[in-house]
NUSE-574263 format. One record per residue: x, y, z of N, C-alpha, C in turn; residue in three letters. Coordinates in steps of 0.05 Angstrom, whole numbers, padded with zeros to 5 digits, always signed. Last residue first. Example, Ala and Ser with C-alpha at 12.3 -4.5 7.8 and 13.67 -1.06 7.14 Angstrom:
% NUSE-574263
+00257-00045+00142+00273-00021+00143+00258+00001+00157SER+00264-00114+00156+00246-00090+00156+00264-00066+00156ALA
***
This chain:
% NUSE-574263
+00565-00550+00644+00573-00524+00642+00603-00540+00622UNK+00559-00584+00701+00555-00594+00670+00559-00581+00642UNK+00550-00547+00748+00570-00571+00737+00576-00582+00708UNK+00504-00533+00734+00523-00513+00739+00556-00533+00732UNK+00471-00572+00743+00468-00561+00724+00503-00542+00709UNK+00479-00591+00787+00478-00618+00771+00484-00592+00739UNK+00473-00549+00820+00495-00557+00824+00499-00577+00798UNK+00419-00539+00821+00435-00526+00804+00463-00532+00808UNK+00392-00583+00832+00386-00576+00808+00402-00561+00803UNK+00400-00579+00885+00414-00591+00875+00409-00593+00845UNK+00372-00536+00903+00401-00526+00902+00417-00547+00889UNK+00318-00557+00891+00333-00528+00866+00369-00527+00866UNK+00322-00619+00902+00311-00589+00918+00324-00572+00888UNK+00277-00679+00894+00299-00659+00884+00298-00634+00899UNK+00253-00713+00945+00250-00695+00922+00274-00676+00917UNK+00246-00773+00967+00265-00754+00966+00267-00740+00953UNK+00185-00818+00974+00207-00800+00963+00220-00772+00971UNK+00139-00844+00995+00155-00851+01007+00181-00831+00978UNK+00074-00820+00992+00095-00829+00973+00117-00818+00981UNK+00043-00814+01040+00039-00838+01018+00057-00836+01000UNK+00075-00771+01061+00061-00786+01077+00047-00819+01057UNK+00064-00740+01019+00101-00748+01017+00091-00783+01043UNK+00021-00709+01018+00028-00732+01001+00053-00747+01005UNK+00032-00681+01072+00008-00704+01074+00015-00717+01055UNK+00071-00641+01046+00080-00649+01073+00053-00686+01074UNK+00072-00610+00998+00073-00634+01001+00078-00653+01027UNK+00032-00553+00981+00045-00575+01005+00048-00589+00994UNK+00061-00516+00927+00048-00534+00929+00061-00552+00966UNK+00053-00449+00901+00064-00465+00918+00043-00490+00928UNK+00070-00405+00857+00058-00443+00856+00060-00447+00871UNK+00059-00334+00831+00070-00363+00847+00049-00380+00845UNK+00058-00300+00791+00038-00308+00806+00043-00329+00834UNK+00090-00316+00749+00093-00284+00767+00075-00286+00793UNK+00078-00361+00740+00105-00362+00754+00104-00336+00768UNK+00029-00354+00719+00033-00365+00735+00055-00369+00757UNK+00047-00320+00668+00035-00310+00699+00033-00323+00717UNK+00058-00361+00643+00077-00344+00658+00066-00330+00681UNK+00013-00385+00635+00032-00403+00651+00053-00388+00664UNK-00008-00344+00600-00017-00351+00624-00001-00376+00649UNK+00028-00355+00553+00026-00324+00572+00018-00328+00594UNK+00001-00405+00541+00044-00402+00550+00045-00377+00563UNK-00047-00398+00521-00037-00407+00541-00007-00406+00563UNK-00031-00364+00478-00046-00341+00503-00037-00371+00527UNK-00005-00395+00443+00004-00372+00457-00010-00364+00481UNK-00045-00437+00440-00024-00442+00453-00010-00408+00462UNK-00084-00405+00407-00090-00418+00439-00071-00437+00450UNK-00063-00345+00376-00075-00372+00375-00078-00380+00407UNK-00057-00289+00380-00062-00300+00363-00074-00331+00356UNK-00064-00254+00445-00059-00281+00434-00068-00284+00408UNK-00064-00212+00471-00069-00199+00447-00057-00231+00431UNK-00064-00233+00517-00097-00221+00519-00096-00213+00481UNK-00019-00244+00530-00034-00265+00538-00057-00249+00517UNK+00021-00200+00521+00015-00230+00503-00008-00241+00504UNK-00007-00171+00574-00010-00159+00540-00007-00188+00521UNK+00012-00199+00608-00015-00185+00599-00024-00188+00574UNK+00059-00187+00602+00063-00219+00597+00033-00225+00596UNK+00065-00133+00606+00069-00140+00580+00059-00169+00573UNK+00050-00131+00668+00032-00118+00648+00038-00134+00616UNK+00101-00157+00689+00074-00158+00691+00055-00164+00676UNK+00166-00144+00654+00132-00131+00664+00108-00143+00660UNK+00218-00167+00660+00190-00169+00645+00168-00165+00658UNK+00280-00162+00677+00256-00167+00681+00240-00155+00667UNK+00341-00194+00665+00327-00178+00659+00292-00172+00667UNK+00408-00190+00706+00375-00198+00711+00358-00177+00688UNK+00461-00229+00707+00457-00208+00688+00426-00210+00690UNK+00499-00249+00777+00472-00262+00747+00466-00224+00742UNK+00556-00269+00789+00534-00246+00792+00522-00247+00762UNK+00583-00336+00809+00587-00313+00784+00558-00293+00789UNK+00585-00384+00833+00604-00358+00840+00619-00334+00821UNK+00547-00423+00817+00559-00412+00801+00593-00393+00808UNK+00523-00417+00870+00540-00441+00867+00554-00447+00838UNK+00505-00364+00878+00525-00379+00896+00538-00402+00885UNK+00480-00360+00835+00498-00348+00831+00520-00354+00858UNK+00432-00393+00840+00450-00405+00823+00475-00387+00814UNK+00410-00373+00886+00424-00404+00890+00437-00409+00865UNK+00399-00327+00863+00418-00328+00883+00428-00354+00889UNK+00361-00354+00830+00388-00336+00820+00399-00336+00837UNK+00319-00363+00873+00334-00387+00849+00345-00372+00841UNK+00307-00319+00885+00309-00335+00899+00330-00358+00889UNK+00275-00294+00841+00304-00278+00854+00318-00300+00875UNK+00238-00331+00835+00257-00334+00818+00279-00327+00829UNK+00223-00369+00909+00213-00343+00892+00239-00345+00857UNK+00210-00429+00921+00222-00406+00917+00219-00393+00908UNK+00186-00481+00969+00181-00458+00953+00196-00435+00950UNK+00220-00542+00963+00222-00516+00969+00206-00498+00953UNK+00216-00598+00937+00218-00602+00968+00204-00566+00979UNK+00157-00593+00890+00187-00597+00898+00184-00599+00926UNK+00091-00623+00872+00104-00597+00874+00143-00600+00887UNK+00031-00637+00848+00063-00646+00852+00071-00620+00856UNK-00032-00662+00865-00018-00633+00867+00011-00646+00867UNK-00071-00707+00855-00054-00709+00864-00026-00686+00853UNK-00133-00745+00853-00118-00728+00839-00100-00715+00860UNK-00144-00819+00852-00140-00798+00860-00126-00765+00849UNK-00159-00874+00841-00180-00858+00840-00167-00831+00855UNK-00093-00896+00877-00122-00896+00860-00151-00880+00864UNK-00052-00882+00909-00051-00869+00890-00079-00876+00873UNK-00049-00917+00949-00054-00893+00958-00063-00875+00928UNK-00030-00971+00931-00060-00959+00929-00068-00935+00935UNK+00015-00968+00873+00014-00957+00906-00022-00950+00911UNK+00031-00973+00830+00024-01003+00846+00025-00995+00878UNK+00031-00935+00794+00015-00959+00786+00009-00981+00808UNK+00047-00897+00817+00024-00903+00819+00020-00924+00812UNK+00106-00901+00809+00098-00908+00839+00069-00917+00830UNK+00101-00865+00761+00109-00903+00771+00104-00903+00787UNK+00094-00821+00773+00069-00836+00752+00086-00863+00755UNK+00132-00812+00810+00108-00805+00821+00086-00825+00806UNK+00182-00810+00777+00173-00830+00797+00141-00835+00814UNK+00167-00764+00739+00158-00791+00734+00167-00813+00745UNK+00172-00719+00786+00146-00728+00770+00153-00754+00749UNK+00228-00734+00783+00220-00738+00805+00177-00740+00800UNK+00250-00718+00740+00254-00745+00743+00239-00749+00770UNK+00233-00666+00741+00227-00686+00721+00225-00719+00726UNK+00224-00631+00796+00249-00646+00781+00235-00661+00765UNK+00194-00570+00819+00193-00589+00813+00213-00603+00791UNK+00183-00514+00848+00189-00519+00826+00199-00546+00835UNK+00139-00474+00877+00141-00506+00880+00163-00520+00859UNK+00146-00410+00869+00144-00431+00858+00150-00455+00865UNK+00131-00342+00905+00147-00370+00904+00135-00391+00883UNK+00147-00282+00884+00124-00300+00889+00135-00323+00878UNK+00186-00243+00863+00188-00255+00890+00164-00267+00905UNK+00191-00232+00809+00213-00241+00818+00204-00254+00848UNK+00156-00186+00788+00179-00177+00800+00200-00196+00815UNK+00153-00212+00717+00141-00196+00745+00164-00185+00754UNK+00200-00258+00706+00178-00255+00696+00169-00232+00725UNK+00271-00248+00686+00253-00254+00719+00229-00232+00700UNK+00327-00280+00655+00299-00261+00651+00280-00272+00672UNK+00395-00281+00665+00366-00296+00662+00342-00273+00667UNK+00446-00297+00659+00435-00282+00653+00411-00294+00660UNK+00504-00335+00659+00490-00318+00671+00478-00302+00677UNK+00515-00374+00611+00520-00337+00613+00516-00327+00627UNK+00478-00422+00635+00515-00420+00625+00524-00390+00624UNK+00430-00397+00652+00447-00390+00674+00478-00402+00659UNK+00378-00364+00631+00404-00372+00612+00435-00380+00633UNK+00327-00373+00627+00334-00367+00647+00375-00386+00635UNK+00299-00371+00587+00299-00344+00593+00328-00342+00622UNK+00278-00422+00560+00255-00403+00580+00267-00370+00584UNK+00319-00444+00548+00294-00449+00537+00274-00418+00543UNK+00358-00446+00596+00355-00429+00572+00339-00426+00564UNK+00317-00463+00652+00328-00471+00632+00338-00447+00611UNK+00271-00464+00688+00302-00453+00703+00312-00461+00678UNK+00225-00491+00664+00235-00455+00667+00259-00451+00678UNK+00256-00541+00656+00247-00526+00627+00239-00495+00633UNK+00263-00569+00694+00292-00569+00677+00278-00549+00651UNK+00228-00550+00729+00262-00542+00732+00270-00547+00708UNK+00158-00545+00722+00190-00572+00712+00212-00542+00717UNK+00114-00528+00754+00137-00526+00735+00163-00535+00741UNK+00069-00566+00788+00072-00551+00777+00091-00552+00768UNK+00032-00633+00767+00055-00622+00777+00055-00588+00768UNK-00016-00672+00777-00022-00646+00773-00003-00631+00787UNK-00044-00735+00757-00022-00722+00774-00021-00685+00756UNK-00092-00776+00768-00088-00758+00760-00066-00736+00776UNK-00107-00840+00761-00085-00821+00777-00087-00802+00760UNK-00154-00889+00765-00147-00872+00750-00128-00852+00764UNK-00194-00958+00739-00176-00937+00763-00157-00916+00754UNK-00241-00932+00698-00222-00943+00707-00214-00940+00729UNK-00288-00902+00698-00295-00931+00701-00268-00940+00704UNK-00282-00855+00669-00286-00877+00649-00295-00906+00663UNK-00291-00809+00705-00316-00818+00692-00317-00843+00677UNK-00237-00796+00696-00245-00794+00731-00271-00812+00733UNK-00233-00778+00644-00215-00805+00650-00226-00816+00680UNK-00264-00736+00647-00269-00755+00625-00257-00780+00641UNK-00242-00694+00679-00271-00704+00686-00270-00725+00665UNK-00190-00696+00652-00190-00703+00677-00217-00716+00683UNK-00206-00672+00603-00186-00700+00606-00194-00704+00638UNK-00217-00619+00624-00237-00646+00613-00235-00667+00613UNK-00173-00603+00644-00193-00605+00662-00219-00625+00660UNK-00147-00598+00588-00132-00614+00612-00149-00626+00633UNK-00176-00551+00570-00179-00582+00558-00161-00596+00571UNK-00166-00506+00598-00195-00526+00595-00184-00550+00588UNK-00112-00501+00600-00127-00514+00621-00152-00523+00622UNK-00109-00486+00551-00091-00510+00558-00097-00528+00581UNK-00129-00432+00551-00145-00460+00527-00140-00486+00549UNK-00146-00412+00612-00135-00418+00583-00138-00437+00575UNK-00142-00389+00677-00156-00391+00659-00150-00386+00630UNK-00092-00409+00713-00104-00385+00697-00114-00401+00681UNK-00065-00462+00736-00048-00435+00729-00066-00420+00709UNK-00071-00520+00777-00084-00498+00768-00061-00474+00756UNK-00018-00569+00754-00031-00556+00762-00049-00529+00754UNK-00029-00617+00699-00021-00592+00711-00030-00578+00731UNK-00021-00682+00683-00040-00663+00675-00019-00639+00686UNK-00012-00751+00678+00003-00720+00679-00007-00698+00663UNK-00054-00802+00684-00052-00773+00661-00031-00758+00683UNK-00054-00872+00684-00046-00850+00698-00043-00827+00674UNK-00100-00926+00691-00092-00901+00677-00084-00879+00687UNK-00120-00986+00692-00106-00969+00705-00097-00946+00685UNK-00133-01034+00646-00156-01031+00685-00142-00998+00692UNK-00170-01043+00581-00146-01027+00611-00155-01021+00627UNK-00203-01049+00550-00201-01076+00580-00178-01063+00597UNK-00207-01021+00501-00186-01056+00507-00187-01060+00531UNK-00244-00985+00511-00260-01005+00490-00232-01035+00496UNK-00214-00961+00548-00247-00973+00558-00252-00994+00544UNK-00176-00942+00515-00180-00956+00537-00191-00966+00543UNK-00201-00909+00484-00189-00931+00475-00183-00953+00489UNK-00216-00865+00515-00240-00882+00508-00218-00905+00485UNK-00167-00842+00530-00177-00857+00542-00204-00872+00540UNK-00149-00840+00474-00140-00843+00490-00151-00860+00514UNK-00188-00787+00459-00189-00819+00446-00175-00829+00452UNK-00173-00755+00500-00197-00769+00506-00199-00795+00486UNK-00122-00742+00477-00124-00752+00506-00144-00771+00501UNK-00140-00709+00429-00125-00740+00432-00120-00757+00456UNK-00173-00668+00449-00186-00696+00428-00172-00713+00433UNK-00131-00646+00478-00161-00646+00483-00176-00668+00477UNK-00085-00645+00463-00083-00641+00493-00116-00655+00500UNK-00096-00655+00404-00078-00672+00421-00084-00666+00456UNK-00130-00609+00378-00128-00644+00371-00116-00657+00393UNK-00128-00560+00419-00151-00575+00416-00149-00608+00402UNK-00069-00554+00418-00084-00561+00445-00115-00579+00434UNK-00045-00596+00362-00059-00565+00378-00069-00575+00399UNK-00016-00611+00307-00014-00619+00335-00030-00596+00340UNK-00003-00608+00251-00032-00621+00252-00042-00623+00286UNK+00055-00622+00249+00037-00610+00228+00015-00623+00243UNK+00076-00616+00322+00084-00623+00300+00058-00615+00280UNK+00109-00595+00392+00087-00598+00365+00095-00611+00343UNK+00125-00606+00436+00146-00616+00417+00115-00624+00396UNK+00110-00573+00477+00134-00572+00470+00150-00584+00449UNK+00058-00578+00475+00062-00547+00486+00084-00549+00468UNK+00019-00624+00473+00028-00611+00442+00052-00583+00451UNK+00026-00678+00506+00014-00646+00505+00029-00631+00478UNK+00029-00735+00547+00029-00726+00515+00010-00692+00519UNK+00033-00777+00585+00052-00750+00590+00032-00730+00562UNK+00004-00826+00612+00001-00811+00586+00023-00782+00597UNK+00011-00897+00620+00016-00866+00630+00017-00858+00611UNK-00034-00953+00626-00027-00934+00615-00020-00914+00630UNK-00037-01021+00627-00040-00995+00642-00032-00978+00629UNK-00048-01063+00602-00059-01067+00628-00060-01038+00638UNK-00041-01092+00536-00034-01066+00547-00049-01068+00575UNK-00057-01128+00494-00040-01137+00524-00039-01120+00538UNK-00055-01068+00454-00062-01093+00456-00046-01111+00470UNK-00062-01014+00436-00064-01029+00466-00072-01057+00469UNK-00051-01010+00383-00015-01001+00411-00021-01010+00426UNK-00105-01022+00359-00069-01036+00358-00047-01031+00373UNK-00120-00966+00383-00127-00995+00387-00112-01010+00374UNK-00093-00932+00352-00094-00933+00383-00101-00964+00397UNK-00104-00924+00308-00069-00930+00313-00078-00946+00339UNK-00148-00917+00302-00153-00934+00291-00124-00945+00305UNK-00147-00847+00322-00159-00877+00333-00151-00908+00330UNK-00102-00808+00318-00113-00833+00301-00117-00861+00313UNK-00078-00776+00352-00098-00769+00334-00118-00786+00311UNK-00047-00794+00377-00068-00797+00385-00093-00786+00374UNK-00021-00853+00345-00023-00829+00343-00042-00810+00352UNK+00042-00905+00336+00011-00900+00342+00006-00865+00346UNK+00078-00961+00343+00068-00928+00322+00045-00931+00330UNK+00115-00972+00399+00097-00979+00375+00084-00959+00367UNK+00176-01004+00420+00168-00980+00411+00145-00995+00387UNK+00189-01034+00484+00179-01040+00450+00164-01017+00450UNK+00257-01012+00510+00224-01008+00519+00212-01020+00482UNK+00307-01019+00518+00287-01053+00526+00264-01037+00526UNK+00340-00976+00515+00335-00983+00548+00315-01009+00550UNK+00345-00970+00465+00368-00979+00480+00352-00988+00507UNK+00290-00956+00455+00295-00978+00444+00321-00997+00460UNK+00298-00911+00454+00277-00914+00476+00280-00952+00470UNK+00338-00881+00429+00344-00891+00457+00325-00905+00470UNK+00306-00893+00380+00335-00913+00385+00345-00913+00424UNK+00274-00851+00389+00269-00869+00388+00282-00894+00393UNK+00311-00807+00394+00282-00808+00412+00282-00838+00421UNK+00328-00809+00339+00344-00814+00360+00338-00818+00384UNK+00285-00801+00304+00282-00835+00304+00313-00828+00330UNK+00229-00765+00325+00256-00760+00325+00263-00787+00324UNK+00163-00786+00292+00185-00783+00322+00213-00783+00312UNK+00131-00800+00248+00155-00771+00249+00169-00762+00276UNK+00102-00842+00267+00122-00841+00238+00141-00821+00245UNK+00110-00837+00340+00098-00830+00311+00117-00830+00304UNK+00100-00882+00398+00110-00865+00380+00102-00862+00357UNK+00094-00911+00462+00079-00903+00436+00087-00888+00421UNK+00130-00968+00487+00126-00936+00483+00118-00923+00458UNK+00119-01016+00528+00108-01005+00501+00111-00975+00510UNK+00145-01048+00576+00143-01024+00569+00144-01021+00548UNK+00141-01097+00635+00133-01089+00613+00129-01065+00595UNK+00196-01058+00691+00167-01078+00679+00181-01086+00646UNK+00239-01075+00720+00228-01103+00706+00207-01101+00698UNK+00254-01030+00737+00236-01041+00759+00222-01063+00745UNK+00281-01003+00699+00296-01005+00724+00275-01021+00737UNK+00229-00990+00662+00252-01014+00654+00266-01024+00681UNK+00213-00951+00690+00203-00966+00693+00211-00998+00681UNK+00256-00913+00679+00254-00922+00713+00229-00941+00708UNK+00252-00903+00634+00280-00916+00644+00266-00924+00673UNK+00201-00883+00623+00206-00909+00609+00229-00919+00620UNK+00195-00841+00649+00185-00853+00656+00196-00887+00648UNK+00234-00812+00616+00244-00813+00642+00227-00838+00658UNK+00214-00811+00568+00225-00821+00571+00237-00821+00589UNK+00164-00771+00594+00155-00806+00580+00185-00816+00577UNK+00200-00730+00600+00179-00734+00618+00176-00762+00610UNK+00213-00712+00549+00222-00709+00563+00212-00728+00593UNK+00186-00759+00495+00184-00736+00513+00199-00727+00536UNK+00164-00812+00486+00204-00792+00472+00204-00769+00482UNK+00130-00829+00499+00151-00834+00507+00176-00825+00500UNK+00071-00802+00498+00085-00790+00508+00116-00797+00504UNK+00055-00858+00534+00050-00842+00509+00057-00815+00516UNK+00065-00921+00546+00072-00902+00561+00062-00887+00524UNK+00033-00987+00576+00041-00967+00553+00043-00936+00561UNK+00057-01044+00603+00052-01012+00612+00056-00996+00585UNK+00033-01114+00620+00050-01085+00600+00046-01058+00603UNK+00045-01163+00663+00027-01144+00649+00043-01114+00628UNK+00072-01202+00684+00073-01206+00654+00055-01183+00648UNK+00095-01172+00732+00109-01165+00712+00100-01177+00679UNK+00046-01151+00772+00055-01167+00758+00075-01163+00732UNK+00037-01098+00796+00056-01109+00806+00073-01142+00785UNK-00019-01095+00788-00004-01089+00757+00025-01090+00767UNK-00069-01145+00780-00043-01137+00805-00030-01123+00776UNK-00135-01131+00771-00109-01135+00758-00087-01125+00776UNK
***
């Protein structure tokens, strides 16, 4: 299957997602075909934009097989973004959705004739729920018989350099996990879902798994200073011990928390990802931090 062909269709899951609907504009921008899979209870504003940009929005759930096979129908390829971390709902968990819903997912696949399947997975960060069942997805989809991309970005900019996270730079304030000076690959959104487009029609990209990471490795203290230069305001620093982000992790009540503890450590931990050999097959300009915070800082 040339998936260069434009009568073929790309189902994206995930698509109201930060990430899935970044995918869905730049894959409109390039004339494809674009089904974006959505639930009864998707944000219907999610939805209306995914609608503005020409993508056909279809209900489906990956928790419900039966949905699945009706969303893939014509369907030639699939990108999956879908993880319960950030935009749960009644009934969402690492184990139904990261774990079970993937895999019925990709055994939905198998059963409609999809030749191509790209997963946005994660890079390695500690042993946790979030990463087993990511790792299985991976051996599952690697095993289906399709052609298959497995992309494995470390942390999105727009969600730890974010309020969200701590890192409050409209007030200039921000909370430094550890001590601040083990670097992170930190990575642009829009730039991991050029990566899951490109694949579909770059052979470099089949049967392969594939580390994402930014142009720069920076430490956090690192990224405050770029965002207090280009702020030209002195950042309010709180930092978080080590030990305590420990302590969450190990005195976890469920298996998303202890996961989200372990992702932090990951940041205390550093990411650093080469990209010098992949850039070598994928012809892109990666966001750097300093312009992440200029776009940011601006917008203020």
């Amino acid at each position: 299957m040339n998936n260069s062909n434009n009568s073929s269709t790309v189902l994206i899951a995930g698509a109201t997602g930060y990430l899935g609907s970044e995918i869905c504009r730049q894959l409109m921008s390039k004339n494809k075909n674009v089904k974006g899979l959505v639930r009864t209870t998707s944000d219907s504003n999610k939805v209306a934009h995914l609608k503005e940009l020409g993508v056909e929005t279809i209900e489906g759930d990956l928790k419900d097989k039966g949905s699945l096979e009706n969303a893939l129908h014509g369907v030639s390829a699939i990108i999956s973004t879908v993880s319960s971390t950030l935009s749960r709902q009644e009934g969402d968990s690492i184990q139904t959705v990261d774990y079970e819903g993937q895999n019925n997912l990709i055994d939905a696949a198998i059963s409609a004739g999809v030749s191509q399947f790209v997963y946005v997975s994660f890079c390695a960060l500690g042993e946790c729920p979030l990463q087993t069942a990511k790792r299985k997805v991976e051996k599952h989809l690697a095993e289906s018989g399709m052609n298959y991309t497995i992309l494995q970005p470390t942390y999105f900019m727009e969600v730890w350099l974010s309020p969200v996270l701590g890192f409050d730079y409209p007030n200039a304030k921000a909370s430094i996990y550890g001590e601040g000076k083990n670097k992170v690959s930190w990575i642009a959104i829009k730039d991991v879902a050029w990566f899951a487009v490109d694949s579909l029609d770059n052979p470099a990209a089949k049967n392969r798994i594939i580390e994402l990471g930014g142009p720069d490795a920076l430490s956090p203290l690192e990224v405050v200073n770029i965002f207090e230069t280009t702020k030209g305001k002195k950042f309010e620093l709180q930092f978080v011990p080590e030990e305590a982000i420990k302590a969450q992790r190990d005195g976890a009540q469920d298996p998303l928390s202890e996961s989200f503890a372990t992702l932090t450590l990951g940041v205390v931990n550093g990411s650093e990802i080469d990209m010098i050999n992949i850039l070598d097959d994928f012809p892109i300009q990666l966001t750097s931090v300093i312009e992440y915070a200029k776009s940011r800082v601006n917008n203020i």
